[in-house]
Biotite code that builds the C-alpha atoms (Angstrom):
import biotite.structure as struc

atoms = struc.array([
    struc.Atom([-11.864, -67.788, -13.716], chain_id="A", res_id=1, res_name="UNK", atom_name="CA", element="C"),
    struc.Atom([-14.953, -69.278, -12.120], chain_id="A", res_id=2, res_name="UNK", atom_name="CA", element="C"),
    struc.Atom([-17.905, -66.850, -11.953], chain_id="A", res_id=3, res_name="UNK", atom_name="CA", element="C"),
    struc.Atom([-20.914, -67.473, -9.376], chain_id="A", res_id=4, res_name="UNK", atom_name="CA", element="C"),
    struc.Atom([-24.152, -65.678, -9.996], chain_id="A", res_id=5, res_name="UNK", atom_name="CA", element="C"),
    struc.Atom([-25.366, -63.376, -7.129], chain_id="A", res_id=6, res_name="UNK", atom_name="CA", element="C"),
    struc.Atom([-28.464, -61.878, -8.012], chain_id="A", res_id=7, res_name="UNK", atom_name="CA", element="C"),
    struc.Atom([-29.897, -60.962, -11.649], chain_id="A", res_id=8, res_name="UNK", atom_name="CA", element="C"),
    struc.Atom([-32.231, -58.063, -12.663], chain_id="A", res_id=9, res_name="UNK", atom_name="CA", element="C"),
    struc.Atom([-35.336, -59.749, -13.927], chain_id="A", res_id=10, res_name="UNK", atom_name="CA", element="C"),
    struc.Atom([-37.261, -56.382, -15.111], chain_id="A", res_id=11, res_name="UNK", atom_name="CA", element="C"),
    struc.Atom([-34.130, -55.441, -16.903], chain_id="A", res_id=12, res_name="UNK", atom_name="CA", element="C"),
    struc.Atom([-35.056, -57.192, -19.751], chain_id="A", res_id=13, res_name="UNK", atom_name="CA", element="C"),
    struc.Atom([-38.526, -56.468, -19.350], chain_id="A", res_id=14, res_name="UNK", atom_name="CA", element="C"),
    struc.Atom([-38.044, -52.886, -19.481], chain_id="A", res_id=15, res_name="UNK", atom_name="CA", element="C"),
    struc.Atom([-35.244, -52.407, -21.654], chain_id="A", res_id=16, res_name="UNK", atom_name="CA", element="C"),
    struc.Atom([-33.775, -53.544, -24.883], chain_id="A", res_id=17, res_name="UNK", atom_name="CA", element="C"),
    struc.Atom([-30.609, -54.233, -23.542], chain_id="A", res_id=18, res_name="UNK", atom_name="CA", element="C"),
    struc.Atom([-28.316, -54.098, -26.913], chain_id="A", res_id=19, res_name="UNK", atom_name="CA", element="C"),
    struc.Atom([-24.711, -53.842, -25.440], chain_id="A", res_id=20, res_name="UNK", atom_name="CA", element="C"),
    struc.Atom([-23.457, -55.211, -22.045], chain_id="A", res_id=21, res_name="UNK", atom_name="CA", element="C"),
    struc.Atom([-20.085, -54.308, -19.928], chain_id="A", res_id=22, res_name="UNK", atom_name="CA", element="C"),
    struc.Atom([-18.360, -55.637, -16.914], chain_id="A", res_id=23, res_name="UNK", atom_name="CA", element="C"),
    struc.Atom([-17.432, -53.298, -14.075], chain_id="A", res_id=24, res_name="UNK", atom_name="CA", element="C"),
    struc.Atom([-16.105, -53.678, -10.365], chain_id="A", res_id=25, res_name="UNK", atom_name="CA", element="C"),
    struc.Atom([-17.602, -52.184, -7.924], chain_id="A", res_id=26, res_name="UNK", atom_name="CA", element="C"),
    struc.Atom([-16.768, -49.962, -4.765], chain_id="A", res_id=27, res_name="UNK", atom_name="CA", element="C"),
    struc.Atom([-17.960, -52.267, -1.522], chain_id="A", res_id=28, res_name="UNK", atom_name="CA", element="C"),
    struc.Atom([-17.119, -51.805, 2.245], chain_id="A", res_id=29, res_name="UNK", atom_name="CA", element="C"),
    struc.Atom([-16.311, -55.095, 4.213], chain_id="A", res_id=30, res_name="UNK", atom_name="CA", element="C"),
    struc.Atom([-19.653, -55.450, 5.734], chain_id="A", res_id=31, res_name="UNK", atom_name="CA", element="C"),
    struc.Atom([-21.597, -55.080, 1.880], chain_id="A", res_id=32, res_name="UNK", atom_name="CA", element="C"),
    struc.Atom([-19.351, -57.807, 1.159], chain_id="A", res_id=33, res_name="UNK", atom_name="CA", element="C"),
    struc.Atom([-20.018, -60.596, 3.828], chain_id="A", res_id=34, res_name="UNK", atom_name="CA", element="C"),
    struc.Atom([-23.824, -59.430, 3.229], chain_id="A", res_id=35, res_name="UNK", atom_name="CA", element="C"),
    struc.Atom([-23.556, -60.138, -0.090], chain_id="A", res_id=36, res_name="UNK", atom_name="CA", element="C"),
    struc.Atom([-21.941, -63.499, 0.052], chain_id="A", res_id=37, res_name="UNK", atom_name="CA", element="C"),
    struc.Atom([-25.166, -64.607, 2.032], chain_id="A", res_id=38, res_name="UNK", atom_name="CA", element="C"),
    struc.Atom([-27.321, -63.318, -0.784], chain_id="A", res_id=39, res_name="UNK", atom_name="CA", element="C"),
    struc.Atom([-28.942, -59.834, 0.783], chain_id="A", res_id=40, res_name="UNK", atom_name="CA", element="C"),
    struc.Atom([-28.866, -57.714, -2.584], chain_id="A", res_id=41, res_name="UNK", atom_name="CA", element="C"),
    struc.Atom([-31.699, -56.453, -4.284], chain_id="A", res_id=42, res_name="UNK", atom_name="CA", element="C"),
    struc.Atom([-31.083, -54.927, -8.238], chain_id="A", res_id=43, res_name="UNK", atom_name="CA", element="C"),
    struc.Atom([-35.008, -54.523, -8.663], chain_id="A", res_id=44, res_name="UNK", atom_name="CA", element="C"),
    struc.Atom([-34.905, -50.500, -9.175], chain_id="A", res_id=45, res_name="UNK", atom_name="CA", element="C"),
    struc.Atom([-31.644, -49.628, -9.523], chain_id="A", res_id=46, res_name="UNK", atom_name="CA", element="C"),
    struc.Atom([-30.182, -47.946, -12.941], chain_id="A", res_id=47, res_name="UNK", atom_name="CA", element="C"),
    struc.Atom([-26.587, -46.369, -13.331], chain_id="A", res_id=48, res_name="UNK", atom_name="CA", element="C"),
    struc.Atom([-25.656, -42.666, -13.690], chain_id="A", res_id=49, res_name="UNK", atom_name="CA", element="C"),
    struc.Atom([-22.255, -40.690, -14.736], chain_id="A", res_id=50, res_name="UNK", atom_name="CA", element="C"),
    struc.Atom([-21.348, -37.892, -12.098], chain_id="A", res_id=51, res_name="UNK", atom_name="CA", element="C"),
    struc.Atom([-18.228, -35.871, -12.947], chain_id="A", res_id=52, res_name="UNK", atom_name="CA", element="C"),
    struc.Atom([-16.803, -38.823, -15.206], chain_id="A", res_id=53, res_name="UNK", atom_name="CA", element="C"),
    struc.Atom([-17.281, -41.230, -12.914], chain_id="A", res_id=54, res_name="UNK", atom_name="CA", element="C"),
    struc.Atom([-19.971, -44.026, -12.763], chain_id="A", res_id=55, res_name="UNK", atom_name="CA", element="C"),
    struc.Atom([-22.211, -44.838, -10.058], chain_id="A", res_id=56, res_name="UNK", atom_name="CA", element="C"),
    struc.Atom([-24.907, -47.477, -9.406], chain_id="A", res_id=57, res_name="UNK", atom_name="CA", element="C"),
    struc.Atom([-27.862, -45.977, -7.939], chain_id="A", res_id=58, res_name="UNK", atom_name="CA", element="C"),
    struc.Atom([-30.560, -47.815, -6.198], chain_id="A", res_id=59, res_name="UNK", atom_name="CA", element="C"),
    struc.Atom([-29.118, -51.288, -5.179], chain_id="A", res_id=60, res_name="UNK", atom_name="CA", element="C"),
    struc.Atom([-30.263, -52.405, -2.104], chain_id="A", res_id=61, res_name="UNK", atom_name="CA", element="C"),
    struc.Atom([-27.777, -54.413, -0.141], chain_id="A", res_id=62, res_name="UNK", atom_name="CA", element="C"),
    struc.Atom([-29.145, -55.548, 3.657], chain_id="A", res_id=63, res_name="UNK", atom_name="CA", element="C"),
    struc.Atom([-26.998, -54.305, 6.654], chain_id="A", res_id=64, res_name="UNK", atom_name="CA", element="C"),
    struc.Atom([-24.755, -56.916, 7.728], chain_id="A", res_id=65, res_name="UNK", atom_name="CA", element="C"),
    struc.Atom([-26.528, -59.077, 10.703], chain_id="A", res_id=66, res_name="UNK", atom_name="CA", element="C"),
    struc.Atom([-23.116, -59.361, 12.721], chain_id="A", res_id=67, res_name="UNK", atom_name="CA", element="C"),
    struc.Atom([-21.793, -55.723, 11.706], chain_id="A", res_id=68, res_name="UNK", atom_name="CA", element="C"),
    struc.Atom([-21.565, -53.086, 14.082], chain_id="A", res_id=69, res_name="UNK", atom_name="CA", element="C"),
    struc.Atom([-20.511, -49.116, 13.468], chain_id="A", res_id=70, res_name="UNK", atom_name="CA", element="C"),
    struc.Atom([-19.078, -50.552, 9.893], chain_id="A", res_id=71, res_name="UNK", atom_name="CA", element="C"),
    struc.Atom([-22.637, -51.102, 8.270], chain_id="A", res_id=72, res_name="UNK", atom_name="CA", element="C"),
    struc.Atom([-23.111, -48.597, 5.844], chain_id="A", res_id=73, res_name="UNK", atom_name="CA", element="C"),
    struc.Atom([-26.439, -46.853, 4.235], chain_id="A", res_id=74, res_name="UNK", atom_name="CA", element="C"),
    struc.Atom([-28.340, -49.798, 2.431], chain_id="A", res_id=75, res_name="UNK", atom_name="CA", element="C"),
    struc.Atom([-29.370, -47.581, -0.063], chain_id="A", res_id=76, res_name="UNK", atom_name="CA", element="C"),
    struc.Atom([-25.820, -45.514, -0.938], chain_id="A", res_id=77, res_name="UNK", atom_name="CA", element="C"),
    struc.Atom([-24.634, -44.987, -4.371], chain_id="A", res_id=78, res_name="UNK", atom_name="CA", element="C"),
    struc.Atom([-21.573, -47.029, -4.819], chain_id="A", res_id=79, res_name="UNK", atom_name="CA", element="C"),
    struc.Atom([-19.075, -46.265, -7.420], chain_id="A", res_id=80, res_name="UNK", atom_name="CA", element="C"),
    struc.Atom([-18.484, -48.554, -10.382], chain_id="A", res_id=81, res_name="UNK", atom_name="CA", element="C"),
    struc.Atom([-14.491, -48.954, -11.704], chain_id="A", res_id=82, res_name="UNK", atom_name="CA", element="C"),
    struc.Atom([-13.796, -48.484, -15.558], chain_id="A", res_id=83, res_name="UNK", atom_name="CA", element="C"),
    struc.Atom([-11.101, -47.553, -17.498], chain_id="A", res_id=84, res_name="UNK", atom_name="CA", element="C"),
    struc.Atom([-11.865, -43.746, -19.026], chain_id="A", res_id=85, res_name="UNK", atom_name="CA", element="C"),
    struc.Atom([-12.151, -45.363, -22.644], chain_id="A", res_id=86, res_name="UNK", atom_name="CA", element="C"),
    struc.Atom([-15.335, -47.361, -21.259], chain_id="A", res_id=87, res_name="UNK", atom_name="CA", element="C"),
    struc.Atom([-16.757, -44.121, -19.290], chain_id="A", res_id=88, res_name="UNK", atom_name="CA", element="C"),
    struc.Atom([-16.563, -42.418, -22.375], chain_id="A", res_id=89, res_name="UNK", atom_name="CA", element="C"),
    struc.Atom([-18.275, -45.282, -24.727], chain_id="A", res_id=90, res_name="UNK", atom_name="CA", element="C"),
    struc.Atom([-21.166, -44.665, -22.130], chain_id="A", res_id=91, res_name="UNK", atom_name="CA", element="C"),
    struc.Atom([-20.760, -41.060, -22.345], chain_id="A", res_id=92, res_name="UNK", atom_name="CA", element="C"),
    struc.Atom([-21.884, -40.992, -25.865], chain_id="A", res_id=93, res_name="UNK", atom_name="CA", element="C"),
    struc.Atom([-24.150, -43.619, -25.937], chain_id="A", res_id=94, res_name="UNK", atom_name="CA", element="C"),
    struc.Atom([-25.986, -42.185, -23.023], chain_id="A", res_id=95, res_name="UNK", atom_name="CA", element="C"),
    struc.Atom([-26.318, -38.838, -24.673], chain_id="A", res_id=96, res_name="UNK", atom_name="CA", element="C"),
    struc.Atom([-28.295, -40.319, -27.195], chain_id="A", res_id=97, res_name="UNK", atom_name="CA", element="C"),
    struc.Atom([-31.850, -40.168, -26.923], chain_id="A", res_id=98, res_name="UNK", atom_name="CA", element="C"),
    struc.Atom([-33.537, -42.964, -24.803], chain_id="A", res_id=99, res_name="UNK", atom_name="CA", element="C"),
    struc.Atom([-30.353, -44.954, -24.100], chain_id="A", res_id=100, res_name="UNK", atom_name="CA", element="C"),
    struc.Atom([-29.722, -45.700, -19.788], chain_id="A", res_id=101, res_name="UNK", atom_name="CA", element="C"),
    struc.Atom([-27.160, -47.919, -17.981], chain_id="A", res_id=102, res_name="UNK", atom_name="CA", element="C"),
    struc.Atom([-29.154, -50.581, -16.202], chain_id="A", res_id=103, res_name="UNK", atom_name="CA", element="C"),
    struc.Atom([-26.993, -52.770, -14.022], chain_id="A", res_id=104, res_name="UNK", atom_name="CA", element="C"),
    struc.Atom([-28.238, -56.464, -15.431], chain_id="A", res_id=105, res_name="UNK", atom_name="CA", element="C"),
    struc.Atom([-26.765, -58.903, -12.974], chain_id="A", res_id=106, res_name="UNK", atom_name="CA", element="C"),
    struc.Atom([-23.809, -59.236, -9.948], chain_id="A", res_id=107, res_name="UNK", atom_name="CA", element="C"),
    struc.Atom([-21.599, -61.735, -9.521], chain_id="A", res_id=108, res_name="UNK", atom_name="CA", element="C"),
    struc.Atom([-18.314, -63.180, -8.334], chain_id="A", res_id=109, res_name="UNK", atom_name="CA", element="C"),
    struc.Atom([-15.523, -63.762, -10.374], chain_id="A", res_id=110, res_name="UNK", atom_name="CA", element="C"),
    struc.Atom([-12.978, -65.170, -8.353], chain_id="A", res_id=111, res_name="UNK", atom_name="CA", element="C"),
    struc.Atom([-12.909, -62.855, -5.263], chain_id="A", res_id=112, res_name="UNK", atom_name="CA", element="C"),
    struc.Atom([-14.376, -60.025, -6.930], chain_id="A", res_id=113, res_name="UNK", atom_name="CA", element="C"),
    struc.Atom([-17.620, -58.479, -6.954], chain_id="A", res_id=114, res_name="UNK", atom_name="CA", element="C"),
    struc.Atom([-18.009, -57.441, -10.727], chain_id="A", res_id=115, res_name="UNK", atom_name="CA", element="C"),
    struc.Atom([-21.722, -55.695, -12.317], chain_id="A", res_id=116, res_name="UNK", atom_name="CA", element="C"),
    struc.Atom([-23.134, -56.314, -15.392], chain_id="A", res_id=117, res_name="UNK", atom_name="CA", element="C"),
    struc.Atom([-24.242, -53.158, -16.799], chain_id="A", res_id=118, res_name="UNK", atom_name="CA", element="C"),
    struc.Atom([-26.244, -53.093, -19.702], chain_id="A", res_id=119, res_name="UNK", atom_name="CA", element="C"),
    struc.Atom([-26.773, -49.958, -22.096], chain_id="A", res_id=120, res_name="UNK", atom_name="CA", element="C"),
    struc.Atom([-30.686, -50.232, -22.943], chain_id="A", res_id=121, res_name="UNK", atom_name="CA", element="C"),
    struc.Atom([-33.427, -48.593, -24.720], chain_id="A", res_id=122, res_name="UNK", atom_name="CA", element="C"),
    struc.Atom([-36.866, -47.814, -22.474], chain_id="A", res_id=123, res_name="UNK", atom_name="CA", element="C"),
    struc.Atom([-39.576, -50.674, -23.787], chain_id="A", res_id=124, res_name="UNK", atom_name="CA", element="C"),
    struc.Atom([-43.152, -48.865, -24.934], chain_id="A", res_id=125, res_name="UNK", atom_name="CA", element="C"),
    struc.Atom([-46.095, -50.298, -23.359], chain_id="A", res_id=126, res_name="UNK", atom_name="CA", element="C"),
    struc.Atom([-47.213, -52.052, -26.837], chain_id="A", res_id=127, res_name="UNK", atom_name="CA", element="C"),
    struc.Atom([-43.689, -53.489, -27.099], chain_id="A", res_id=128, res_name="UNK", atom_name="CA", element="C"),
    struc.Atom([-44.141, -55.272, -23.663], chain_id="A", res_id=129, res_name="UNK", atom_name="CA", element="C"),
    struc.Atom([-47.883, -56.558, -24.679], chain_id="A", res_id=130, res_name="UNK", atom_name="CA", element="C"),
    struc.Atom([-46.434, -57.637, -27.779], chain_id="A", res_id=131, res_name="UNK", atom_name="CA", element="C"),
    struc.Atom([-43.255, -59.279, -26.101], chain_id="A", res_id=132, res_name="UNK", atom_name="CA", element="C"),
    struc.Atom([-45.688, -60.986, -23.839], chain_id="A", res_id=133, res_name="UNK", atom_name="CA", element="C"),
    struc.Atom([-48.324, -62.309, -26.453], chain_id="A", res_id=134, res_name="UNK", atom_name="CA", element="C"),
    struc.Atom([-45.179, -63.736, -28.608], chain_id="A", res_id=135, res_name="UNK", atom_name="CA", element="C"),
    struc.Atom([-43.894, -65.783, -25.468], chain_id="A", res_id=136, res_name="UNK", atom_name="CA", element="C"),
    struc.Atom([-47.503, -66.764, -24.354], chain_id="A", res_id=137, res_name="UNK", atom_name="CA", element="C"),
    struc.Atom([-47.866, -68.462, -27.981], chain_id="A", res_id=138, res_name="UNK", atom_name="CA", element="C"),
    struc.Atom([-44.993, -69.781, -27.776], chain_id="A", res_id=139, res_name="UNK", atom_name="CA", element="C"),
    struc.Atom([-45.404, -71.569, -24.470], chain_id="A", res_id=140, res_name="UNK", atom_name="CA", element="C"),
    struc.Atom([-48.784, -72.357, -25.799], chain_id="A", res_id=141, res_name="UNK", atom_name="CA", element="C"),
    struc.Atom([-46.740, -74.525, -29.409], chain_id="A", res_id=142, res_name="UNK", atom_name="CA", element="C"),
    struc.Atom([-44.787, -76.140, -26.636], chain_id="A", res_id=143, res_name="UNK", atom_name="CA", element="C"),
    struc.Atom([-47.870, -77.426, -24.567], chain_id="A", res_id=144, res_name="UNK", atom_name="CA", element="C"),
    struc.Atom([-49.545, -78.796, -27.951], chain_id="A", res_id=145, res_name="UNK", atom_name="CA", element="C"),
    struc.Atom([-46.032, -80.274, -28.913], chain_id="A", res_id=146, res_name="UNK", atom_name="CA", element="C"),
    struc.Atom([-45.589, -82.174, -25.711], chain_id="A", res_id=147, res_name="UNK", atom_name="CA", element="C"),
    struc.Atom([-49.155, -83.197, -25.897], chain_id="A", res_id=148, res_name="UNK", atom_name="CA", element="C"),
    struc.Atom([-48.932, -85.024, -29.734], chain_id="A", res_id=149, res_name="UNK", atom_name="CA", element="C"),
    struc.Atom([-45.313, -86.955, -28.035], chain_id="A", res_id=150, res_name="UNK", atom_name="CA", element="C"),
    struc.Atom([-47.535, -88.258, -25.335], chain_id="A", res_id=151, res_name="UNK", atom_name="CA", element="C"),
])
C-alpha cells in the first residue's frame, strides 16, 4: 500500500530515545478527517496514555474544519488509538517500567486510513541532548571541511 506522510514529531526524537515503534489507527470524526487531508495537525506536545485497557493519544492538535458546521469537534480531544489486546498489553509492561512513555512519532495515510506511529521511548537527560547536539554539530562541521578539500 502507498503511505503519504502527514505530519512528523520533530522533538520526539529530541526528547526521547525512541527504541521500539508500532502502528495504530486512530478514532477520527469526518470533519478531523477532511482537516487533516489539508494538513491542520499539530503532534508537537502530544504523548499517549492507557485508560482502562484502552489507548488514547493525548494532546494532538487537529484545526476545526473551515467548511464544518455543528460536526467540528474539540481540537484538543483525546482520540482513541485501535490495537489488538496483545499490542495494549506489550505497552502495558513496557510502560510500567521505569522511564518508558508512548510518544506518537508521526501520522500518515496508508491507503485511506489514518494510521499513528507510536513510539515507546526513554525521557533524554539534559547532558544527553548537549551531547547529542555537540556530536551532530561536529559532524556537520567534517562535512563542511570535506566539501571544502573537493572544491
Amino acid at each position: 500500500m502507498n503511505t503519504k506522510l502527514i505530519c512528523k514529531n520533530s522533538t520526539a526524537y529530541h526528547n526521547y530515545n525512541i527504541e521500539d515503534k508500532i502502528e495504530a489507527g486512530i478514532v477520527l470524526s469526518g470533519t478531523e478527517i477532511k482537516s487533516i487531508r489539508s494538513g491542520s495537525v499539530n503532534l508537537k506536545d502530544s504523548y499517549a496514555i492507557i485508560k482502562k485497557g484502552e489507548v488514547f493519544v493525548v494532546g494532538m492538535h487537529i484545526s476545526p474544519y473551515e467548511n464544518g458546521n455543528i460536526f467540528n469537534k474539540d481540537p484538543l480531544r483525546d482520540r482513541k488509538l485501535l490495537l489488538n489486546k496483545r499490542e495494549i498489553q506489550k505497552l502495558i509492561g513496557l510502560t510500567k517500567q521505569k522511564g518508558y512513555s508512548l510518544v506518537p512519532v508521526c501520522l500518515y495515510f496508508k491507503g485511506n486510513l489514518v494510521k499513528m506511529e507510536l513510539g515507546i521511548g526513554k525521557g533524554k537527560k539534559l547532558y544527553d541532548k548537549r551531547q547529542e547536539l555537540a556530536k551532530k554539530d561536529a559532524e556537520r562541521q567534517i562535512a563542511r571541511q570535506q566539501s571544502i578539500k573537493n572544491i
